[in-house]
PLY file of the C-alpha trace (Angstrom):
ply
format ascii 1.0
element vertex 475
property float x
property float y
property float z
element edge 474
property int vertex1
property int vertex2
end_header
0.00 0.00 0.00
2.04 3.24 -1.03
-1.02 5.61 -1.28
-1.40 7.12 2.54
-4.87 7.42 3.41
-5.81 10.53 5.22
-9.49 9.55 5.58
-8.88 8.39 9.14
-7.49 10.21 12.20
-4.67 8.81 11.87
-2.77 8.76 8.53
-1.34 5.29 7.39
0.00 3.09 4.91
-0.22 0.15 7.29
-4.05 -0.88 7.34
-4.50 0.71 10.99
-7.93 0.31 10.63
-7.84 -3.73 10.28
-6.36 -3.36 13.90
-8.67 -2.21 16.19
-6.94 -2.92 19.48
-3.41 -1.04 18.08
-5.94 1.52 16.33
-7.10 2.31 19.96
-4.14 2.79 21.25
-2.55 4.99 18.98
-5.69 6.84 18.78
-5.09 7.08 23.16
-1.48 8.08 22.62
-2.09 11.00 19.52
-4.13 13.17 22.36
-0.75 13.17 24.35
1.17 13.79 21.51
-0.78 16.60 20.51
-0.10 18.24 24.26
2.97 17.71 24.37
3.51 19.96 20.69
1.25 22.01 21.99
4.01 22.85 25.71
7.41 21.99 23.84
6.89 22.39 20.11
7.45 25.71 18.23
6.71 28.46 20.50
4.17 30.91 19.03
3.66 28.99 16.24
0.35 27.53 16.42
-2.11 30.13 14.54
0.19 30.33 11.61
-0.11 28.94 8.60
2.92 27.49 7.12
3.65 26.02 3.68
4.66 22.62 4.74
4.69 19.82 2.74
2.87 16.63 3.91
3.60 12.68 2.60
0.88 11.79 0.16
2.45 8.49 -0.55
5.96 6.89 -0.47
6.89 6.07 -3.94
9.85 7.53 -4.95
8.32 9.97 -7.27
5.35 12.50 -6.22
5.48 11.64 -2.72
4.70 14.93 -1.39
2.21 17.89 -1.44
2.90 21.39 -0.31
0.21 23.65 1.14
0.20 26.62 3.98
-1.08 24.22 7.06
-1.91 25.65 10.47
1.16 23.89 12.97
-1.24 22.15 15.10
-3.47 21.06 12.27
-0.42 18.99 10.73
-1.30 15.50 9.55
0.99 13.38 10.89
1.04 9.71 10.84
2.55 6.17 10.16
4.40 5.69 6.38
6.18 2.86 5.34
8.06 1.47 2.54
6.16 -0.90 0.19
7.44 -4.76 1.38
9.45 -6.37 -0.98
8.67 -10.02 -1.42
10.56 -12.65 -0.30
13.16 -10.25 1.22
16.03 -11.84 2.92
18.54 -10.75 5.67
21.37 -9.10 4.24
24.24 -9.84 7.19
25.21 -11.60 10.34
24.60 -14.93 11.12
21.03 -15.48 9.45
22.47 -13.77 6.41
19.82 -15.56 3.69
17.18 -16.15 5.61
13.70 -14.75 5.39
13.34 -11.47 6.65
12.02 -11.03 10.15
8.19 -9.89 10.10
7.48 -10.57 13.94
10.17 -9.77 16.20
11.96 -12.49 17.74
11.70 -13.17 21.44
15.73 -13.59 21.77
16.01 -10.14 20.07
13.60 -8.27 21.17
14.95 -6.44 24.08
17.89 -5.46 21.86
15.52 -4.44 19.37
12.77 -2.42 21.70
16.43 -0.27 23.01
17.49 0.64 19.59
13.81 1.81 18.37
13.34 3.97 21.68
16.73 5.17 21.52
15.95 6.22 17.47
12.71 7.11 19.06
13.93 9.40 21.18
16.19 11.86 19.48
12.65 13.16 17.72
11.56 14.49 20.09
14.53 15.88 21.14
15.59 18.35 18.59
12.24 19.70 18.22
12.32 20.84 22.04
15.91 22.31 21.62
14.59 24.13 18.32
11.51 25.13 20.00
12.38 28.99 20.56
14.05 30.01 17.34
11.41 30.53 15.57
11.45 33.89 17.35
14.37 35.03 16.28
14.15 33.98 12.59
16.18 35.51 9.74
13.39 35.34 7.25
10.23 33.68 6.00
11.92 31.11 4.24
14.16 29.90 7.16
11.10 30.06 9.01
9.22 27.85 6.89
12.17 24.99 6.60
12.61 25.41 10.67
8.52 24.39 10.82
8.88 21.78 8.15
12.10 20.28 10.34
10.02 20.01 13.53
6.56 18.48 11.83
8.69 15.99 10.28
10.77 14.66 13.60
7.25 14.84 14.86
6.38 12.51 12.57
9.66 10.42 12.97
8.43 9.63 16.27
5.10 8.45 15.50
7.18 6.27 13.17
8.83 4.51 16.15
5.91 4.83 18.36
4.04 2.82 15.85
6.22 0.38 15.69
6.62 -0.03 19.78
2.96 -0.35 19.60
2.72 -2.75 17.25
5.30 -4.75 18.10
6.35 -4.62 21.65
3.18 -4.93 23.91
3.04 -3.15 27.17
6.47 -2.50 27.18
6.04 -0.84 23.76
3.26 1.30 24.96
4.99 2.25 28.18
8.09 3.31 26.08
5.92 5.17 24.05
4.78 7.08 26.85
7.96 7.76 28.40
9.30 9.54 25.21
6.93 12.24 25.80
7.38 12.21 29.46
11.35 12.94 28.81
12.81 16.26 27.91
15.94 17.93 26.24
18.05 18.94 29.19
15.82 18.33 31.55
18.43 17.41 34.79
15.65 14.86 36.26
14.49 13.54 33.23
16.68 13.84 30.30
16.86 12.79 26.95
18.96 9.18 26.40
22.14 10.71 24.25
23.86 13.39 25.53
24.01 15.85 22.29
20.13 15.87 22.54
20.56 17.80 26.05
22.53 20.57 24.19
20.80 23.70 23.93
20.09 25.16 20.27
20.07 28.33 20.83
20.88 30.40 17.66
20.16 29.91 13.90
24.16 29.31 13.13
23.96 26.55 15.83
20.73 25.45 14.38
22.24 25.30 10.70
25.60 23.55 11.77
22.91 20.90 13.99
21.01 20.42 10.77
24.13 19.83 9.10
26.11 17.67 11.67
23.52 15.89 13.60
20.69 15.33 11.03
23.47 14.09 9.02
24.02 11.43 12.00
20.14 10.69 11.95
21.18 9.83 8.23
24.18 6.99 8.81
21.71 5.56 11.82
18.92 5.32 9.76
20.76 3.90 6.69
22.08 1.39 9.64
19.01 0.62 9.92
17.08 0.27 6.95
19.20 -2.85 6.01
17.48 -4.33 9.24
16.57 -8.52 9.06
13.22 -6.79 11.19
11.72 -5.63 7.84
8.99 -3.68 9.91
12.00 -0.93 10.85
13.71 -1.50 7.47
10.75 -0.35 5.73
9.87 2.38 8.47
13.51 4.10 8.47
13.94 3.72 4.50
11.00 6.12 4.28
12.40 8.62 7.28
15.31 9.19 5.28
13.32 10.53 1.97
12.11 13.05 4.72
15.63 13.62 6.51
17.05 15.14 3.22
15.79 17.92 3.58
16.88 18.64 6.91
20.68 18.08 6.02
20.14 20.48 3.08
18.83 23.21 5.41
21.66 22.81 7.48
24.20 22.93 4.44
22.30 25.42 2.27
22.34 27.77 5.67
25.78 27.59 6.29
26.45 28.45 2.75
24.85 31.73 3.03
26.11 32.79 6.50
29.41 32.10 5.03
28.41 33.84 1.64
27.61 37.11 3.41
30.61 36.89 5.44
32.74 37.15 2.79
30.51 39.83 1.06
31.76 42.17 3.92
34.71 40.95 4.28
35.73 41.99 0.47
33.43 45.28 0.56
35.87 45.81 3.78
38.80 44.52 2.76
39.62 43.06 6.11
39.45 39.70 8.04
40.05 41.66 11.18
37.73 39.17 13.27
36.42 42.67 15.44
35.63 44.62 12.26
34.01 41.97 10.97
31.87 41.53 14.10
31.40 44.96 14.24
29.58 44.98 10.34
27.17 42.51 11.88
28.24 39.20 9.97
29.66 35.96 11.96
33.69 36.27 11.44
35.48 32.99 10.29
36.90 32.12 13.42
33.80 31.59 15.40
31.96 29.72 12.02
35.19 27.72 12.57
34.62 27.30 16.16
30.96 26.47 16.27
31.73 23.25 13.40
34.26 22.07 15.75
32.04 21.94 18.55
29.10 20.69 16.52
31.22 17.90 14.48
32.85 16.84 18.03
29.58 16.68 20.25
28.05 14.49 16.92
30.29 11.99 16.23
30.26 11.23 19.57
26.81 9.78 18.69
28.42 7.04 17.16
29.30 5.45 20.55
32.48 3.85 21.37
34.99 2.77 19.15
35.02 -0.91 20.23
31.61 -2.09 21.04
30.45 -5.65 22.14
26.93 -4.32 21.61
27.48 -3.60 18.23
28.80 -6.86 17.37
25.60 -8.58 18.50
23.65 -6.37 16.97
25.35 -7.02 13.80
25.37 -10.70 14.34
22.05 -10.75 14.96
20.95 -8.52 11.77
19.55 -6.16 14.05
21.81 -3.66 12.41
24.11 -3.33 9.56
26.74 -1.04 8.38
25.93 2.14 6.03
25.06 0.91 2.29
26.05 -2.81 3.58
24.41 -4.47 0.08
26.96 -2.61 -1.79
30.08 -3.80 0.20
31.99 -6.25 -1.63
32.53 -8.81 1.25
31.46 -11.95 3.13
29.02 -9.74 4.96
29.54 -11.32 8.46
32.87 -10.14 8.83
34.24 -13.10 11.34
38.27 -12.99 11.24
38.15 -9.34 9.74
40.05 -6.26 11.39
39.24 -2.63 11.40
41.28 0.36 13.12
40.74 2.16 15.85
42.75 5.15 17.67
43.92 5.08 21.28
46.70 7.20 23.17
49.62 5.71 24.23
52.47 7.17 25.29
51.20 11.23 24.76
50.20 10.15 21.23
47.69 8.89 19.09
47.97 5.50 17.90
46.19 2.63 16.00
45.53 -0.59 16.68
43.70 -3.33 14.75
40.56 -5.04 16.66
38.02 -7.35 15.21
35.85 -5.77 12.74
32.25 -6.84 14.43
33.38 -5.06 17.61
34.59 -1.60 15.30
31.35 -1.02 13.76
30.59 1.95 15.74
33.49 3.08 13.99
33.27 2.11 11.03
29.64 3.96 10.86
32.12 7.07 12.16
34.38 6.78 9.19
31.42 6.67 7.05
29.69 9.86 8.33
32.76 11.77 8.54
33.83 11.25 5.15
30.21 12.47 4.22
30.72 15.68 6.69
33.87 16.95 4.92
32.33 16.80 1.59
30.04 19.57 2.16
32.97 21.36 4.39
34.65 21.18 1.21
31.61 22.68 -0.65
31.46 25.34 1.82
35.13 26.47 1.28
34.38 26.37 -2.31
32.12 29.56 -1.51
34.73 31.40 0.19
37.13 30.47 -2.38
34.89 31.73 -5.23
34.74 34.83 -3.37
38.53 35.04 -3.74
39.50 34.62 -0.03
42.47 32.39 1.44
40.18 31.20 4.52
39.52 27.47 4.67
36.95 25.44 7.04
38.25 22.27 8.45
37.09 19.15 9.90
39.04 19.36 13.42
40.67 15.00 14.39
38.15 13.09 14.92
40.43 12.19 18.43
39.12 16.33 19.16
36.57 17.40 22.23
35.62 13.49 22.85
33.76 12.50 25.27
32.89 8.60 24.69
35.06 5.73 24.27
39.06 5.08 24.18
39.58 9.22 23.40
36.81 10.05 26.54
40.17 11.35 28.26
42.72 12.25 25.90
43.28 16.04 25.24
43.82 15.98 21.66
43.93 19.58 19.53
42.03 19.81 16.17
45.38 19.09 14.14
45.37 15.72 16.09
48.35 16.69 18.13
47.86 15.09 21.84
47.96 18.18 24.69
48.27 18.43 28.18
45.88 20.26 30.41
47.69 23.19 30.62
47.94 23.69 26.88
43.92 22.42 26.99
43.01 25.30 29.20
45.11 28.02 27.12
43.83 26.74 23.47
40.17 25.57 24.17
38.89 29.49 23.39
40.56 29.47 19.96
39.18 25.70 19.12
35.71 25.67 20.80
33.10 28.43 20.96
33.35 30.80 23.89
30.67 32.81 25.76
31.62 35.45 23.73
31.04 34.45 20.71
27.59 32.77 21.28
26.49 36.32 23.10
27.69 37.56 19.56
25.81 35.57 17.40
22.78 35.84 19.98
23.15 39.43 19.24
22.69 39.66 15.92
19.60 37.25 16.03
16.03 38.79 15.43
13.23 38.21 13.69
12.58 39.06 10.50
9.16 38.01 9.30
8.24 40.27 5.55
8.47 38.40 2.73
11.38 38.30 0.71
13.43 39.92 3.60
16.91 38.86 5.44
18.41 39.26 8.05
22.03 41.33 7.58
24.08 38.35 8.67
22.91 36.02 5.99
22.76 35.68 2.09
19.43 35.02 0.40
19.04 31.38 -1.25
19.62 31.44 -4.74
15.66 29.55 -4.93
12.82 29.40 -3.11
11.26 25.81 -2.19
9.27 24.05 -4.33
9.59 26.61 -7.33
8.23 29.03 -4.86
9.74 32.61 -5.27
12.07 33.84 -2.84
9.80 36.36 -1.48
7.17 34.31 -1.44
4.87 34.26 1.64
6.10 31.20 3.29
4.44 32.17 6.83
1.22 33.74 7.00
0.92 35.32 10.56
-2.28 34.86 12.08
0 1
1 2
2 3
3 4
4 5
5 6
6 7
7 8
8 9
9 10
10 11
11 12
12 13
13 14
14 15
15 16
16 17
17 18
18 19
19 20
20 21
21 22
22 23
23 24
24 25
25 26
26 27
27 28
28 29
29 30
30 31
31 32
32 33
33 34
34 35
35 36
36 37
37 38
38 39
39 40
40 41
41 42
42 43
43 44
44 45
45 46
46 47
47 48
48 49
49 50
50 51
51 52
52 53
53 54
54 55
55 56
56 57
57 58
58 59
59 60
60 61
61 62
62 63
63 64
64 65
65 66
66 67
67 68
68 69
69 70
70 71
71 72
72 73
73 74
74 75
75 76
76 77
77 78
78 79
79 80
80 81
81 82
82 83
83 84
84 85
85 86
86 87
87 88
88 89
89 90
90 91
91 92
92 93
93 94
94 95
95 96
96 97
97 98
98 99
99 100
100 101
101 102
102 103
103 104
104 105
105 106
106 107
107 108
108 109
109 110
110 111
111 112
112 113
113 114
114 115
115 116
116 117
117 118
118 119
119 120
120 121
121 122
122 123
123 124
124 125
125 126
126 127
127 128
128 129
129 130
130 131
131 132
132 133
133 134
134 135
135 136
136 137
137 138
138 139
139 140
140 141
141 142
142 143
143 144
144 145
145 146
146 147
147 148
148 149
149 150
150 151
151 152
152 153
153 154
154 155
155 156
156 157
157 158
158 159
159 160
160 161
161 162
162 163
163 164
164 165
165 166
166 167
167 168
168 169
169 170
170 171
171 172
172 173
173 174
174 175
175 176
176 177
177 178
178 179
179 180
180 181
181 182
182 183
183 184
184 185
185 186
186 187
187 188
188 189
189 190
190 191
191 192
192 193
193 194
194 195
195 196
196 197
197 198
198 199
199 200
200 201
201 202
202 203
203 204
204 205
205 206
206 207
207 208
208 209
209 210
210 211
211 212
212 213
213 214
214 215
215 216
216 217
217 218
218 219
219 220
220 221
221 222
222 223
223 224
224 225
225 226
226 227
227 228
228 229
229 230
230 231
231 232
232 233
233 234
234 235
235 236
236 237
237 238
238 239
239 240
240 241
241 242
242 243
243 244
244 245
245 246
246 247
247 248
248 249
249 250
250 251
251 252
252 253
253 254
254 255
255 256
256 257
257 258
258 259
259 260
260 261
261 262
262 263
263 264
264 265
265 266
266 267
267 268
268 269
269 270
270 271
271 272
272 273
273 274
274 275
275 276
276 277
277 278
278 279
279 280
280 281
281 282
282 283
283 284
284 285
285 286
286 287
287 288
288 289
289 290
290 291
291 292
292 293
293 294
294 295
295 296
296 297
297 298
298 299
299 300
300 301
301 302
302 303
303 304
304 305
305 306
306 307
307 308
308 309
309 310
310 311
311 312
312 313
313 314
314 315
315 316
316 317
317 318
318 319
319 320
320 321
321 322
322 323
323 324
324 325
325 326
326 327
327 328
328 329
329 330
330 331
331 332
332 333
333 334
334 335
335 336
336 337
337 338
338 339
339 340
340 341
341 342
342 343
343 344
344 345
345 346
346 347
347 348
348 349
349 350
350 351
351 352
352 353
353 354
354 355
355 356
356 357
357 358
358 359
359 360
360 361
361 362
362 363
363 364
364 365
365 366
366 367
367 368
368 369
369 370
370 371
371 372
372 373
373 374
374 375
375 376
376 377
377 378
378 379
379 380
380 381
381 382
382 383
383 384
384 385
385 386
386 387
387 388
388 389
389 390
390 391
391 392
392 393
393 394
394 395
395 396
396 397
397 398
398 399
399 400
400 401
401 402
402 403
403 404
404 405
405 406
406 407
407 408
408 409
409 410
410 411
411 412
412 413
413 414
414 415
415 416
416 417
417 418
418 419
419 420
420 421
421 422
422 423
423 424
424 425
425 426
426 427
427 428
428 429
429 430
430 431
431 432
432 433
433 434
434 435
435 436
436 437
437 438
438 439
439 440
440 441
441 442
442 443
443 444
444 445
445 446
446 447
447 448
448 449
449 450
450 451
451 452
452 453
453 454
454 455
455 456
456 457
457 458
458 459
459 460
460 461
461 462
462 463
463 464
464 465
465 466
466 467
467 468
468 469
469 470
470 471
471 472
472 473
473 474
């Protein structure tokens, strides 16, 4: 079934109606859903209309619609890929057996943590987001900030489906408690730690979108090669939706740095203070902010040697990123991977079995990924005929999980003591002077067509739309 039907109160693709004990429940849980939008979604956004666009169906082409919705008025609901017949497990140990369709009683607590631990970062980002809509450079940023949140709103009903469906009371207990927790919250927080950050400017909202989305990407991809075809089919379609959210990030940090470099030329200085002082962000705190970002995310990952992730490779709970195009046995026994350490005041490698690496193997992935649009975003400054190059700080850089938890380690990889910690961290990570900066020059801007000083417009609107078209009506 790829048409969604929106006839019911709760969109599907999944025959909801055919199950009248899970349609209860779901129709039980949306109520609490709805409240909790209503205290930690988008503040002051629920009597506009926004042109959002909303899942008609999930083939691959014409999947969408785009209309101005009023926020609370969203339809969200459960979408899933079409099943493909006779699908087999890709990896592990049952590698060419049926796909699961049920989930297994030996797996199943494995498989209940890694949906409510997806699950989870949904809601997350949406309450860190929730206050910059007031403080929004322009229509259009305003519009993709609205069509972020209504699609990790609907991210979670994707897992919360699937806890209900598949889990029992446990399921619908978890599915309560991910409403119940919130970002930073210090009695009740949310499970991974860069969830509790705050957001609380548009450049740290673009390098999130950029950084972390682009985590939600490699997890997801994980994911979708699941033997539980259920979540391979529900994350498949979650990452049509999370492109967007990556290009938001990238697109935005392509104009902040656009206009920087506008004023730097018309200035003809990189004098950090004069730079400030014309109301753009200078290059060393866009600099600062991505190592900060691109540290706190690929902690995400976990650690480097994992017994976890072996079993749930193993198990074909989870495989790697793009695993049907890898060109090996696809269970990996015997195979080696490296990882870094510090020994001896330096960073060092050491080979360890593959199966227990695949946290960082998923790390290499994503930060390969990462630098290519670094690399796009230097192409901008170069094009604008300035020396000044972004760069991806080590990956060994502002850890905080695994072997590197305690290593001081500079963003040229070069291992540090304390002392030289403590005298370097204000040039590497961003200080309370340069968020009150960036806070500063943050304020809404809400006529059509209209941006704020400290970013370029995008070269196109969405969906065709012109720039200056009304993305936000203000009610």
């Amino acid at each position: 079934m790829s048409t969604i039907d929106y006839a019911t109160k709760i969109p599907n693709n999944v025959n909801l109606a055919e199950d009248k004990t899970l349609q209860r429940a779901l129709e039980h849980w949306q109520p609490e859903f709805l409240n909790w939008w209503q205290d930690m979604g988008p503040d002051g956004s629920h009597d506009h209309d926004v042109y959002l666009r909303t899942a008609t169906s999930v083939d691959s082409a014409g999947w969408a619609q785009f209309g101005h919705v009023k926020m609370p008025e969203y339809r969200w609901g459960i979408f899933l890929n079409p099943a493909v017949a006779d699908k087999k497990i890709g990896f592990g140990e049952n590698l060419g057996r049926d796909a699961w369709q049920e989930v297994p009683g030996e797996h199943r607590a494995n498989l209940r943590r890694i949906i409510v631990t997806q699950g989870d970062t949904e809601p997350a980002s949406v309450e860190q987001q929730r206050h910059l809509g007031l403080t929004a450079p322009s229509q259009y940023d305003l519009r993709n900030l609205f069509q972020i949140n209504v699609e990790e709103g609907r991210h979670l009903w994707a897992m919360v489906y699937l806890l209900h469906r598949y889990f029992g009371r446990d399921g619908r207990e978890e599915a309560e408690a991910l409403l119940h927790r919130n970002s930073g919250d210090q009695d009740n927080p949310r499970i991974l730690g860069a969830f509790n950050e705050k957001t609380p400017d548009w450049l740290a909202f673009y390098m999130f979108t950029y950084f972390t989305d682009r985590d939600g990407k490699f997890q997801l991809s994980a994911l979708a090669e699941s033997a539980f075809d259920p979540l391979a089919r529900t994350t498949k379609f979650m990452l049509t939706e999370e492109a967007h959210h990556m290009f938001v990030g990238e697109s935005g940090i392509s104009r902040v740095i656009n206009r920087t470099c506008q004023v730097m030329n018309e200035l003809k200085t990189d004098d950090p203070m004069k730079i400030r002082a014309a109301g753009v962000v200078d290059m060393g705190t866009l600099q600062r902010y991505l190592n900060f970002h691109y540290s706190v995310t690929i902690d995400l990952f976990g650690a480097d040697e994992s017994s976890n992730a072996a079993i749930f490779y193993n198990s074909g709970l989870k495989g790697r990123y793009e695993e049907t195009k890898r060109d090996d046995d696809h269970r990996l026994q015997g195979q080696t991977y490296k990882v870094l350490g510090v020994q001896d005041g330096r960073l060092v490698e050491r080979e360890v079995p593959m199966l227990n690496a695949l946290n960082e193997v998923l790390r290499d992935d994503y930060i390969k990924d990462s630098i290519g649009g670094v690399n796009r975003w230097n192409k901008v400054i170069e094009k604008a005929g300035l020396p000044h190059r972004l760069v991806v700080p080590h990956k060994a850089f502002n850890r905080k999980i695994g072997a590197l938890s305690n290593a001081k380690v500079s963003p040229d990889g070069q291992v540090v003591g304390e002392a030289e910690w403590a005298a370097r961290e204000r040039d590497w990570l961003p200080t309370a002077e340069d968020r009150a900066f960036v806070a500063s020059l943050m304020g809404c801007v809400a006529e059509p067509g209209k941006f704020a000083g400290w970013i370029a417009p995008p070269p196109m609107g969405i969906n065709k739309q012109a720039v200056d078209f009304e993305y936000v009506r203000f009610n």
